[in-house]
N, C-alpha and C positions, 0 to 999 in steps of 0.2 A: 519514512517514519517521522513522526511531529520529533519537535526538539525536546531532548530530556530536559529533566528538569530535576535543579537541587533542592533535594530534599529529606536529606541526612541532619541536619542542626549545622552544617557545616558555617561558622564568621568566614566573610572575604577576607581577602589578604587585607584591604586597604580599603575606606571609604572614596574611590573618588569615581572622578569621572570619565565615560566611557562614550563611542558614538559606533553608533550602528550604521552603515555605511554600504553604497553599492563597493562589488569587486571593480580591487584595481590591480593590474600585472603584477604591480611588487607586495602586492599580500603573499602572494601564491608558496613563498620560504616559511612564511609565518602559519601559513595551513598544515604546510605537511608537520612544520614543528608540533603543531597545536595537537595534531593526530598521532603524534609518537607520545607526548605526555598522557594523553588522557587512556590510548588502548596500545601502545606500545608497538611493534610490529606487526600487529594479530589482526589490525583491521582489513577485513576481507576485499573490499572496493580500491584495489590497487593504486587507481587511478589519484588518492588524496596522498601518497608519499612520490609524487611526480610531479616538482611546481610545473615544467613546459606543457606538459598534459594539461592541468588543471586552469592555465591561459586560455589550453588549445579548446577545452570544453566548453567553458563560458563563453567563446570568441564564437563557435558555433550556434549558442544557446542551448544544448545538449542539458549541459547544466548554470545555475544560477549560482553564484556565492554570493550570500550576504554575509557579513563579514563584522565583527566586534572589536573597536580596537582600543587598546586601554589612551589614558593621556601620551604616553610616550610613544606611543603610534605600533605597541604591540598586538597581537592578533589574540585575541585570550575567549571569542566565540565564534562559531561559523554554523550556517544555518544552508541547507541547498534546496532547490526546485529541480527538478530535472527529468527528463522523458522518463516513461517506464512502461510505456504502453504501446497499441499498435496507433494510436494516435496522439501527430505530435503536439497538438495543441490542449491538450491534457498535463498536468505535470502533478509529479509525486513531490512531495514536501518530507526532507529527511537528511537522513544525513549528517545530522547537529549534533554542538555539544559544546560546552564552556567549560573553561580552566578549572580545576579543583579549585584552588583558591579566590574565584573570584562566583563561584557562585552563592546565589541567596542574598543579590547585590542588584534583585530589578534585572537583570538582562534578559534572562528570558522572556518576561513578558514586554519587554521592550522590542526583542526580535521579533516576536511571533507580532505585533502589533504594527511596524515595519512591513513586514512580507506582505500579509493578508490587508492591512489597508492603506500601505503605500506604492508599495513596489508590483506587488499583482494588477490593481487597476492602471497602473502608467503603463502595461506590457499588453500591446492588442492583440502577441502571439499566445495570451495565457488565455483559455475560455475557462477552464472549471482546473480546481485542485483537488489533490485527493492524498490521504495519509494513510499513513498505518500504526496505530498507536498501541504498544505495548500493553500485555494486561497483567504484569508482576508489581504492579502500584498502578496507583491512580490519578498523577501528578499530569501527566502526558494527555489524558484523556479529559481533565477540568480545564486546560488551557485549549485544547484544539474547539471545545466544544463552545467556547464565551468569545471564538472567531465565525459561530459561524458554521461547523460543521456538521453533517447529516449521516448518524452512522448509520449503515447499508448493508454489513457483512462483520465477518468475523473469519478469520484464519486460528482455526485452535490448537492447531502445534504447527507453527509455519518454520520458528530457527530455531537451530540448540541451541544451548545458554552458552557456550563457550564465543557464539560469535561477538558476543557483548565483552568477551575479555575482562578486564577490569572495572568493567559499569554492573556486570551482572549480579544479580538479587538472587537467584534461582538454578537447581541443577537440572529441572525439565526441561524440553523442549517450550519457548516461549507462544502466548496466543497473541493476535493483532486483532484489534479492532479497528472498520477500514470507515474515515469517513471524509467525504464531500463536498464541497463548494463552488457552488455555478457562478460565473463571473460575466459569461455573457448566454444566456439564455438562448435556446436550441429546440420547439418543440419539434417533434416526430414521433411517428406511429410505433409501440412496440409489440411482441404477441408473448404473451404470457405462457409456460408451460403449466397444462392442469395441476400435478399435484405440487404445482405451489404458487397457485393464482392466488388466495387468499392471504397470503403471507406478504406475495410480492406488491399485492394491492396494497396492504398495512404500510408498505416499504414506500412507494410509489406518492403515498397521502402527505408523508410529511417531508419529501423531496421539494428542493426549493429551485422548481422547474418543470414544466408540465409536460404531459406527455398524451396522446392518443392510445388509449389500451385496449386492447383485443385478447380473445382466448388465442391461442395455436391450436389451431385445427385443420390446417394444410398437411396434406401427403407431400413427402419430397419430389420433386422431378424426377425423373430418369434422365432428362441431360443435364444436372447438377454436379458438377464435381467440389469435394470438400475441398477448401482451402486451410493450411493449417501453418502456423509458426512454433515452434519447440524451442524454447529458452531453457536449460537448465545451470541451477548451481549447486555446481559439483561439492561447494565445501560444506552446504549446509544439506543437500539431499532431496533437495527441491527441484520439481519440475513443473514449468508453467506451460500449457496449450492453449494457443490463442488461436481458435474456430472461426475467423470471419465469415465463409461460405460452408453452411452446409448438402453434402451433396447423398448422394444415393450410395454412394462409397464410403462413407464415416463411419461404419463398422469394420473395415480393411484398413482405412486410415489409423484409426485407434489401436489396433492389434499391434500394428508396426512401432506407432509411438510408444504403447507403452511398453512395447519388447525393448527398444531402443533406453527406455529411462532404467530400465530395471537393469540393464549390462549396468549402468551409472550406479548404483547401489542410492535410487531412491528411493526416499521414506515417505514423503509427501508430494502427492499428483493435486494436481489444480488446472483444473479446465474450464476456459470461457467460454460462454459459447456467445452466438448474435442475436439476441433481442427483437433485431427491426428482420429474422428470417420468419415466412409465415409457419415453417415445418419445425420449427428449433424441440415443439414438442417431441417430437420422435428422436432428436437425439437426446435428450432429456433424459427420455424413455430406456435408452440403452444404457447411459451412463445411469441410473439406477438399479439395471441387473447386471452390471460390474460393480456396486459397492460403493459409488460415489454419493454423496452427503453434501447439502446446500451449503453453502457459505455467503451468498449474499446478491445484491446487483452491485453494480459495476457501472454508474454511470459518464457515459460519452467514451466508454473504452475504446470502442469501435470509430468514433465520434458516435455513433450509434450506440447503444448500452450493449454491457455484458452482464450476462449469467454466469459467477461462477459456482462450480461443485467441486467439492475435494473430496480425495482420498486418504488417507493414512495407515502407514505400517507401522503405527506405532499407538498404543492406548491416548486417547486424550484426556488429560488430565481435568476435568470440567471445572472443578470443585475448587482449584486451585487459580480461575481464571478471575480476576479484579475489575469491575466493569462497573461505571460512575452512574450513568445515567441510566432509566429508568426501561426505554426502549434499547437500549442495548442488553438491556438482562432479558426482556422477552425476547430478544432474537434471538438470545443465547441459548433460551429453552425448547424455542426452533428449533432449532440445527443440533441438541442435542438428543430432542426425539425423535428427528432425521436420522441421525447417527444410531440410535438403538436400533432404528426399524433393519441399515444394512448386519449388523451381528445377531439380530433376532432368530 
């Protein structure tokens, strides 16, 4: 998720100065502080009230910190990069958040100015980034978009509100809107599934990265087996499927995963599928007479693109979703008349 941003009237504690700064070992006390004032113990990603963890992460590249630290060398913003895909040279931007009192003092767009045109082009391991910007205000979504980003999809009830703890605006379940930035350009072939060539072409135009497009009109193999990754989180009711290989079995494949997420008591299924497969229409095809509903592309997920489609046990709330720009309202009305077509 981009970094929030203040925007309550709240004055800083203090006009001064601040520096935005790669992570260093002895930040790592001042983060997990910084994560107990802002969401208390309720934040769900363990791994930010664990400084040896939070060494041990960045020392992998797993994850990034960038880090805000007042004049007296306090930690008072922190912004992260970090995997979240089936590809590692992909990175999700999120994670952020600045002291109550020191927002509405320049930092955020300090930070986000930092990441996106400092720290991402020094990093050869980073090709494209990718966010998920909140749709309960509009604050998150004006900043990610004057870096750069290319919104692609939409998640319209991806977390409850409670996982915001103390930052949260809302008792529904929260919508993301997910958007992109190629850093080093990648073209390859992708095959489009029919009933959403037209959309995903719209999508595809104003990507900032080319690609080779085809319909999907391949029959699957008979010696293809599907390959699949099942992610879930348990606290928010989320399950992600990540589809690299589709095979002649992703009808069996499917049964079992979503028997499997449903013992989990989820609410919302999200499935990628592979782009660069010539047959990905036919699973396409399945996952829309189970109920599933567009959400967007997914570029370089695979390093190749992804397709994802969601499902939801839960009404989505449309009306209530906050979306800046102009192309993310038309996508919105996409996937909303996606969405009538599975309750019709």
């Amino acid at each position: 998720m981009f970094m929030k941003q203040g925007h309550n009237g709240e004055e800083p504690r203090r006009q001064e100065s601040f520096q935005v700064d790669y992570f260093k070992p002895t930040d790592a006390v001042g983060i997990v502080n910084l994560f107990h004032a802002v969401y208390g113990d309720d934040y769900p990603i363990r791994l930010f009230y664990d400084p040896e963890a939070i060494i041990a992460a960045n020392e992998k590249g797993n994850y990034y910190s960038i880090v805000v630290r007042s004049h007296s060398g306090e930690v008072i913003g922190i912004h992260h990069l970090f995997r979240s895909s089936p590809y590692p040279m992909l990175y999700e931007n999120g994670a952020g958040l600045v002291l109550k009192e020191y927002r509405n003092a320049g930092i955020n767009k300090e930070l986000m100015r930092f990441i996106y045109e400092d720290f991402v082009p020094s990093m050869a391991n980073i090709q494209e980034t990718w966010g998920e910007a909140v749709c309960y205000h509009p604050y998150i979504q004006k900043g990610a978009a004057s870096f750069k980003h290319v919104w692609t999809a939409i998640e319209v009830a991806l977390m409850p509100a409670e996982t915001y703890g103390k930052e949260k605006k809302t008792s529904e379940r929260v919508a993301t809107v997910n958007g992109f930035r190629c850093y080093q350009p990648k073209p390859h072939m992708i095959y489009l599934p029919a009933p959403y060539e037209n959309e995903l072409r719209w999508t595809y135009e104003r990507l900032d990265d080319v690609r080779d497009i085809r319909l999907s009109e391949s029959k699957t193999p008979f010696e293809k087996v599907t390959e699949t990754e099942l992610i879930t989180f348990d606290f928010a009711g989320v399950a992600r499927i990540m589809v690299k290989e589709i095979g002649k079995d992703f009808q069996h494949c499917l049964d079992n995963l979503e028997k499997e997420c449903k013992a989990k008591n989820t609410v919302v299924f999200e499935i990628y599928v592979n782009l660069a497969c010539p047959w990905v229409g036919e699973a396409v095809d399945e996952l829309r007479l189970r109920g599933y509903f567009v959400s967007g592309a997914f570029p370089r997920w695979f390093d190749t693109d992804g397709f994802m489609m969601q499902k939801i046990l839960c009404p989505p709330d449309f009306d209530a979703i906050i979306l800046v720009a102009d192309e993310a309202k038309q996508l919105l009305e996409i996937i909303r008349k996606d969405w009538e077509r599975t309750i019709a």
